[in-house]
C-alpha positions in Angstrom: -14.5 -12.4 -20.8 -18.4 -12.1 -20.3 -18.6 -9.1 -22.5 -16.6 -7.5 -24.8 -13.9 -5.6 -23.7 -14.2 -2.4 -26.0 -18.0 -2.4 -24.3 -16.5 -2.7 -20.8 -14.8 -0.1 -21.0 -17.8 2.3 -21.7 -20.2 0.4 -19.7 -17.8 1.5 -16.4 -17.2 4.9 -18.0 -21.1 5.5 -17.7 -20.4 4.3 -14.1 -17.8 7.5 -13.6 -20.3 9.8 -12.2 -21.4 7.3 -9.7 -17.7 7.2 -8.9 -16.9 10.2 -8.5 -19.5 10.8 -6.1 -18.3 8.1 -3.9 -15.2 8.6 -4.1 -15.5 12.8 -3.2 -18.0 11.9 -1.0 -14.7 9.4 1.1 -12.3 12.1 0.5 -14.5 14.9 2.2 -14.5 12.6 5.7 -10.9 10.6 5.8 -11.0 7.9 8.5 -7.7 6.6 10.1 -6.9 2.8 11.4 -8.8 0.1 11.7 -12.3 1.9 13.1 -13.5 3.1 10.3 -17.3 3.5 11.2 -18.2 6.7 8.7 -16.3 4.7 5.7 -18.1 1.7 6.6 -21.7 3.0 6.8 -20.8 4.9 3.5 -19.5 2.2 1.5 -22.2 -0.5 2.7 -25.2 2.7 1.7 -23.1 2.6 -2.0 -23.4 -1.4 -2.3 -27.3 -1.4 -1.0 -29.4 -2.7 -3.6 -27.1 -4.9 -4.9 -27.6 -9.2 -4.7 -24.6 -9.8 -2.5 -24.1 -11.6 0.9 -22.5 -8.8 3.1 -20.9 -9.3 6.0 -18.5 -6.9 8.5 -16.0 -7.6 10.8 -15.5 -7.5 14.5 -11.8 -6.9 14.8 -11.7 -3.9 12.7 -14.5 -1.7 9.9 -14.5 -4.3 7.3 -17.0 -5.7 4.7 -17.1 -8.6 2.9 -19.4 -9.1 0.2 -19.9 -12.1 -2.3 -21.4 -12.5 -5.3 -22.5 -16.0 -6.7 -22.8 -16.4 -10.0 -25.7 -18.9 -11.5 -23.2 -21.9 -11.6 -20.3 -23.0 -9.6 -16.7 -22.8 -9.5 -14.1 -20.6 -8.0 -14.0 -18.2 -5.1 -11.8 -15.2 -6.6 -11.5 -11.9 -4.6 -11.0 -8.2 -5.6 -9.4 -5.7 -3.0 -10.2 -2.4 -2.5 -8.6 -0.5 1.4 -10.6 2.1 2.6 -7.9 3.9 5.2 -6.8 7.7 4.9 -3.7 9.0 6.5 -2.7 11.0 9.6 -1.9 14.3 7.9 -3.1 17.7 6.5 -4.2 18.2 3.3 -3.4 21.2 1.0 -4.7 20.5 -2.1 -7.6 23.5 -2.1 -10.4 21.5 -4.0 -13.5 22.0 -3.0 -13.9 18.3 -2.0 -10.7 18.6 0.0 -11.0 16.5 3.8 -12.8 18.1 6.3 -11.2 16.1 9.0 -8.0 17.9 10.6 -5.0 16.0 10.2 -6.5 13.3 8.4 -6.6 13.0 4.0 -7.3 10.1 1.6 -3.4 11.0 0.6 -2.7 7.7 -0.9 -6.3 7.0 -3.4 -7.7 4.8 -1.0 -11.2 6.6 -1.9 -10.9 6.1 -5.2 -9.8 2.2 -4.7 -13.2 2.0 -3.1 -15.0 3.9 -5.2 -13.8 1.7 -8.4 -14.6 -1.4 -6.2 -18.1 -0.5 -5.5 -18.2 -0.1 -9.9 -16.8 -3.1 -10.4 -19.2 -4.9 -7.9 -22.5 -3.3 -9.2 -21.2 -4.3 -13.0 -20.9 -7.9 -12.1 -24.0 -8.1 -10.1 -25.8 -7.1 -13.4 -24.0 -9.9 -15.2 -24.8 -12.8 -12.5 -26.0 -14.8 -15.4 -23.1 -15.3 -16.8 -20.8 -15.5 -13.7 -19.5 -19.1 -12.9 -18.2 -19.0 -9.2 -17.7 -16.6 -6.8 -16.7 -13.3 -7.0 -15.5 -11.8 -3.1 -15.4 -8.0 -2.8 -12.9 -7.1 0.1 -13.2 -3.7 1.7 -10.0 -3.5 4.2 -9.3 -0.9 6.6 -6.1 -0.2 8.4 -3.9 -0.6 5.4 -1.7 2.4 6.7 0.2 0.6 9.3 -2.6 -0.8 11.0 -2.2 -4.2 9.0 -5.8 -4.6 8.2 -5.4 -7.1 5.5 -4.1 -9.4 8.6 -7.0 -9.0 10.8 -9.5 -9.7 7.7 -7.5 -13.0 7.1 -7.8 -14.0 10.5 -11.5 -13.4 10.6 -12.0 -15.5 7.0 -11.7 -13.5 4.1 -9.5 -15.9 2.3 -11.8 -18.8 3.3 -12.1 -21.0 -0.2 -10.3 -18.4 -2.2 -8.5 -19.8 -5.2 -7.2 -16.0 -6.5 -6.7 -12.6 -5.7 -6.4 -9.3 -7.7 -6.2 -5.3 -6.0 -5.3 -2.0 -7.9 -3.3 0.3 -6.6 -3.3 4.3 -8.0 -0.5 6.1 -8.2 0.3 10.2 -9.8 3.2 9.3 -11.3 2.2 7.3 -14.4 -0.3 9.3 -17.0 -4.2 9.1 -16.0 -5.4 5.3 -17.3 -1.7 3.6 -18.1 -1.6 0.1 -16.4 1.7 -1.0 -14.8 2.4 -4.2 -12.7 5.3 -7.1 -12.8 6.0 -10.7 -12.1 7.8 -11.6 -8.9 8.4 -8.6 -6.6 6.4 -5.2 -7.0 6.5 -3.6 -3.3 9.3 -4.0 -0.5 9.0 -5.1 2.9 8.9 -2.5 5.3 10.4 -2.9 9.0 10.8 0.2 11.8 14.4 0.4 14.1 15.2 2.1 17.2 18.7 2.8 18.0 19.5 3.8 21.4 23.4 4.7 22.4 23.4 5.1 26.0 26.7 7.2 27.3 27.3 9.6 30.2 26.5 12.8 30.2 27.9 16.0 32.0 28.9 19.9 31.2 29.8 20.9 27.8 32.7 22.3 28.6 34.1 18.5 30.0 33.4 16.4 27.4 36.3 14.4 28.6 34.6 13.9 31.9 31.6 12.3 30.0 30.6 9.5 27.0 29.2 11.7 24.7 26.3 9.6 22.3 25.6 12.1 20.0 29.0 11.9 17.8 28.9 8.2 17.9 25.1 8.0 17.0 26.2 10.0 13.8 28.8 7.7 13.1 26.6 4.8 13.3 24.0 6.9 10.6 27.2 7.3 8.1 28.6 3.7 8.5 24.9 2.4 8.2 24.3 4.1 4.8 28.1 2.6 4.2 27.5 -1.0 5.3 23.8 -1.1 2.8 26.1 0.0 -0.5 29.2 -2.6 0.5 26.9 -5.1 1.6 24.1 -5.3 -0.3 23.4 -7.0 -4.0 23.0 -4.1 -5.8 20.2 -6.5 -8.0 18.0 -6.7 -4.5 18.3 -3.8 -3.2 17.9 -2.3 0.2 17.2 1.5 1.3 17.8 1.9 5.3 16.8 5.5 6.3 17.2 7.3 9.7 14.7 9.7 10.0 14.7 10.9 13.3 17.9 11.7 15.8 16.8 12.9 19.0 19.3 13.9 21.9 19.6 16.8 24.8 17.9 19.2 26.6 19.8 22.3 26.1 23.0 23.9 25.0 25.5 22.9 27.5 24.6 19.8 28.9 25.9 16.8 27.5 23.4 14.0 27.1 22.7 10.7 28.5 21.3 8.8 25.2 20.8 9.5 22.1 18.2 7.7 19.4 17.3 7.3 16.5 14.5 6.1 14.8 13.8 4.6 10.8 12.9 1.9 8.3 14.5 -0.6 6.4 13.5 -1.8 3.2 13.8 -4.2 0.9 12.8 -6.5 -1.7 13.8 -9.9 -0.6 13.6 -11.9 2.3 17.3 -12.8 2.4 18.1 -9.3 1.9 16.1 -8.1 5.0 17.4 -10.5 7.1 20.7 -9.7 6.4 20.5 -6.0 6.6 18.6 -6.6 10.0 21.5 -8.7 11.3 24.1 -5.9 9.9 21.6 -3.0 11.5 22.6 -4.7 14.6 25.8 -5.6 14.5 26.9 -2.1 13.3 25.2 -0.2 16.0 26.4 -2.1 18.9 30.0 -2.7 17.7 30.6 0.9 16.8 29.0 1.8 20.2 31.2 -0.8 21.7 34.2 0.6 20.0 33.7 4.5 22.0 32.8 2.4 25.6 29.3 3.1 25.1 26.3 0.9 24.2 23.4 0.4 22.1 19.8 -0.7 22.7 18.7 -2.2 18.8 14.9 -2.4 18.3 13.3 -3.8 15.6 9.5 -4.0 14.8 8.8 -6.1 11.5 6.5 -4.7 9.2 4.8 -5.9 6.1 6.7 -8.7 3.9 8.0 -8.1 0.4 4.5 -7.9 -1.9 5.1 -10.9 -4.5 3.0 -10.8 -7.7 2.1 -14.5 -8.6 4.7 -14.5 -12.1 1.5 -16.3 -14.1 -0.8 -13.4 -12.2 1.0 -10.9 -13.2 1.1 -11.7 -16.9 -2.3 -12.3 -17.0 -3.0 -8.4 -16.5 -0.6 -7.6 -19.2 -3.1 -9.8 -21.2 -5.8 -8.6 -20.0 -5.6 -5.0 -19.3 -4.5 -3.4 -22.5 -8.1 -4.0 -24.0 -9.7 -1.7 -20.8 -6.7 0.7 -20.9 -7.9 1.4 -24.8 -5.6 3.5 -26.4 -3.1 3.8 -23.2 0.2 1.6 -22.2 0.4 -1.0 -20.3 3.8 -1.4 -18.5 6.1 -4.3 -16.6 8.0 -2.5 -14.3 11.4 -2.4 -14.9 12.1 -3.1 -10.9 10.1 -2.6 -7.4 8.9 0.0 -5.7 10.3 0.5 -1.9 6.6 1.4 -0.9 5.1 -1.1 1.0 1.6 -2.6 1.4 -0.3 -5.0 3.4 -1.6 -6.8 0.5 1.8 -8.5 0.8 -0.2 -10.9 3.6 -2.5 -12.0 0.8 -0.6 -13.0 -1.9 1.4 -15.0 0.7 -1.4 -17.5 1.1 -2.9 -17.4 -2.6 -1.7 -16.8 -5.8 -2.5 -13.2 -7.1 -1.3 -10.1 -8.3 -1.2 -6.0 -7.7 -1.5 -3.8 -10.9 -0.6 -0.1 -10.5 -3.3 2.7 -12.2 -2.1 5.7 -13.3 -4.0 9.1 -12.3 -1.7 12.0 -13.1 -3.8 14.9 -13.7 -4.1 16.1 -17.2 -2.2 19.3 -16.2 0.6 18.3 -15.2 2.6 17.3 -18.7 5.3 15.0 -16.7 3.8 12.4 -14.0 7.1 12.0 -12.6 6.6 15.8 -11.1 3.2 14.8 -9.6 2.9 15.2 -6.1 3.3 11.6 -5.1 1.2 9.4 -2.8 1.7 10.3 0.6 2.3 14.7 -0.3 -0.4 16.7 1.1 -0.7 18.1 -2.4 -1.5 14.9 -3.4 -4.5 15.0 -7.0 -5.3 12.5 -9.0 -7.7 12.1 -12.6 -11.0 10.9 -11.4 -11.8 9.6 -15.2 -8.9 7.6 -14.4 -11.4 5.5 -12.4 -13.2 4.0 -15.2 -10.2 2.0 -16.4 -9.7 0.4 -12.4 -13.1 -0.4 -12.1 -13.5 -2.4 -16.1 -9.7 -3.5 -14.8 -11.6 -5.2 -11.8 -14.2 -6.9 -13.7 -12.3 -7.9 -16.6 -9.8 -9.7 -14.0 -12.3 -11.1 -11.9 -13.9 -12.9 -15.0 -10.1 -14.1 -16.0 -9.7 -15.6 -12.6 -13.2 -17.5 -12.7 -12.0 -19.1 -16.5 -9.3 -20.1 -14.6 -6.8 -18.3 -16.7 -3.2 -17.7 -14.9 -3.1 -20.9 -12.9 
């Protein structure tokens, strides 16, 4: 690497103020989607100054900015999303969102905030970059599939590899944990509808009641996923919402129910899919009633690049000084949009850990996603030297 790791990691930890600032500064006024005009005007103000060729995009809030080095060779990109989430927050710090119904609940801020670091670090090195270091700064990764609209408007354009940190409470403030092959699961949305005929509650004989059959088809679905499925690539289907009736004496018409499935291959999600179906309809069938299956697909399985991924094991324990550095022992059944990258290039995801020093056991952190959601801002330093101690890996051509 251009400079020593042990330096690295102080050089960013003298960037931790700057970061904090940012980041508190993105928490304070969460944005939701793919318009994210505050975020943008906020993050493009932090990277002002700096010797990069910035452009935004049209489709959605982004900005891309790239750094050349003084001598050619590879394009490699670091990821940071800048999105919040549709919720309240509850967290009581005095930095806490001041947007109703929206909070940075999943460390987006701080992804951005560690980006912006990473990119003013390298900047100052230019000398001794060879290549082209590509700072992406994605909206929408909530849903809104950002990373898809950035990809369509060029971002991967000449890139040869691809690197993005993801935070998360439940692994102690500065541990480092990523693996080869699979690391997130796929994520697809279902809607059941089991149309009957409804009547008086007092004739159910006279009618085809939904309701007990759409709980039959929630049992035999969580039934069919532990008979059906490899336990070695697993699956979760969850049902989340059952909604049917009026009032207390009228049987209904439909009833429907709504949830996700997940998993961690491609051959498991097609076959759960294709059981999802076949369940609901035949057990509707079975009661003379019908069902109407929906199914939106959702973000693909996220697959680390196997050489990738070992390269931040390499790599990472020198910034994580004196912390662990982690393969995980199997996926998580979170899903992210940064799956749509590492489809087209080789790359990798690494998870940062940000518990907050007083909580003794990260596995009782409020996770991403809980409106009491904290994390350890110091934390930051280790993503941001993370970031430029990968990007300089990647332009050495190390891992492919």
């Amino acid at each position: 690497m251009a400079t020593g790791t042990d330096q690295l990691t102080a050089l960013l930890a003298d960037r931790l103020p700057d970061m904090v600032a940012l980041r508190r500064r993105l928490h304070r006024r969460p944005e939701i989607g793919l318009d994210l005009p505050e975020t943008q005007a906020v993050v493009l103000e932090a990277l002002g100054g700096l010797d990069l060729a910035i452009r935004t995009g049209s489709g959605c809030s982004s900005i891309v900015a790239d750094l050349d080095g003084d001598r050619p060779g590879p394009t490699v990109l670091l990821r940071a999303d800048m999105d919040a989430l549709p919720m309240p927050e509850d967290t009581g710090l005095d930095h806490a969102s001041e947007i109703p119904g929206a909070m940075h609940a999943c460390g987006h801020d701080a992804h951005t905030a560690m980006l912006v670091a990473a990119a003013a670090h390298l900047c100052a090195e230019r000398d001794r970059i060879a290549g082209r270091v590509r700072f992406m700064f994605q909206p929408g990764e909530e849903g809104y599939d950002g990373a898809s609209v950035m990809i369509d408007e060029g971002v991967l354009d000449g890139v040869e590899a691809a690197f993005a940190i993801h935070i998360t409470p439940n692994l102690p403030a500065g541990w480092v944990m990523t693996r080869p092959g699979p690391l997130m699961a796929s994520a697809d949305e279902f809607v059941i509808t089991v149309r009957g005929r409804g009547g008086h509650a007092s004739t159910p004989h006279f009618t085809a009641d939904p309701v007990p059959v759409a709980c039959e088809i929630v049992g035999a679905l969580q039934a069919a996923v532990t008979r059906r499925v490899d336990a070695f690539a697993p699956a979760v289907v969850t049902v989340a919402t059952i909604e049917a009736g009026t009032t207390t004496n009228v049987i209904p018409e439909t009833a429907t129910m709504a949830g996700t499935i997940r998993t961690v291959s491609e051959s498991t999600r097609k076959a759960v899919v294709e059981d999802l179906r076949r369940v609901a309809t035949g057990i509707a069938a079975a009661h003379g009633q019908v069902a109407e299956v929906t199914i939106e697909a959702g973000y693909p399985v996220t697959v680390n690049t196997p050489s990738m991924a070992e390269l931040v094991m390499e790599v990472a324990p020198a910034v994580a000084t004196g912390r662990r550095v982690l393969e995980a022992p199997s996926p998580t059944m979170g899903a992210e949009d940064w799956s749509r990258v590492l489809a087209r290039v080789p790359g990798s995801m690494a998870f940062l850990g940000v518990c907050p020093p007083e909580i003794p056991d990260a596995r009782q952190a409020p996770a991403c996603h809980s409106n009491r959601m904290q994390l350890h801002e110091d934390a930051m330093s280790v993503g941001a030297a993370l970031h430029v101690a990968m990007a300089h890996a990647l332009l050495e051509g190390r891992g492919r």
